[in-house]
C-alpha positions in Angstrom: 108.9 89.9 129.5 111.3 89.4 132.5 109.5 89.3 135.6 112.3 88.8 139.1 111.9 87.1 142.2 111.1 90.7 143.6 108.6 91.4 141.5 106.8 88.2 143.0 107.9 89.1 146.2 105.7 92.4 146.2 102.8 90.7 144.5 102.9 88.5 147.5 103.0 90.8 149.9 100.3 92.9 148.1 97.8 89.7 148.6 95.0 89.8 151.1 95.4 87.5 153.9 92.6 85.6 152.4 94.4 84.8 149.6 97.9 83.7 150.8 96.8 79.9 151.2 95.5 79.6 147.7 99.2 81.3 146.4 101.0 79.2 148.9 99.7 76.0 147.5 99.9 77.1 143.8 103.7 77.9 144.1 104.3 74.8 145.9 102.3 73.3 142.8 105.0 75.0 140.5 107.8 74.0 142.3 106.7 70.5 142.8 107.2 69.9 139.1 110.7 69.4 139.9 110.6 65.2 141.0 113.8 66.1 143.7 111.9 68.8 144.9 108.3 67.2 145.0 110.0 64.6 146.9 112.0 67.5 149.4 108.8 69.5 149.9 106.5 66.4 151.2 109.1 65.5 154.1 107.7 65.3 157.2 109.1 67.9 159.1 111.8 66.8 161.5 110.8 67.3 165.0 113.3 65.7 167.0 114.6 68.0 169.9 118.1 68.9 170.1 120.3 68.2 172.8 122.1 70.8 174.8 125.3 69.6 173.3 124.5 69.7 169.6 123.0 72.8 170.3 126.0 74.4 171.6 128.3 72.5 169.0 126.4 74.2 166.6 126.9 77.1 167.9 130.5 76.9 168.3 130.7 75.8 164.5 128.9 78.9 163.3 131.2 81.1 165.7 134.0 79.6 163.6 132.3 80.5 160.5 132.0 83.7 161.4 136.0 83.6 162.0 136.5 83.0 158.9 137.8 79.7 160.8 135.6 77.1 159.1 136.6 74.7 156.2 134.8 75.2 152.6 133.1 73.0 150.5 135.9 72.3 148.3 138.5 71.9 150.6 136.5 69.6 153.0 135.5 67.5 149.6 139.3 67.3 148.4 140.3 66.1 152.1 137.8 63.3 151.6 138.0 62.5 148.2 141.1 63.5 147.0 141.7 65.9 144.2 138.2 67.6 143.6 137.3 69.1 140.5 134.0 71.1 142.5 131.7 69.4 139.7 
């Protein structure tokens, strides 16, 4: 049996409130078998403020994105790196 991420999805939102914390923390339970995420998932959360001026680079940089102005993955590693084989 094949069961997709939207079939979960509308089990999920199907739950009573009462429920969702018990589903929350069994999921997490499933994806915590994975050491990397385990490991991902208990990081404290980062609450250090933003300044103004990362903000607004930020900003900019998803603007350029949206240009179609931004640099990909690929072509940022083979600028580093060298040649890049993506793997």
């Amino acid at each position: 049996m094949c069961v997709s991420k939207k079939d979960l999805y509308l089990l999920i939102d199907a739950l009573p409130i009462s429920e969702v914390e018990i589903a929350k923390r069994f999921l997490e339970f499933l994806v915590a078998q994975d050491p990397t995420v385990k490991v991902l998932i208990s990081a404290p959360y980062d609450d250090e403020p933003i300044s103004k001026k990362e903000d607004s680079e930020a900003n900019k940089a998803w603007e350029e994105h949206l240009k179609g102005a931004s640099v990909s993955h690929d072509d940022a590693a083979r600028e580093i790196y060298g040649e890049w084989t993506g793997k």
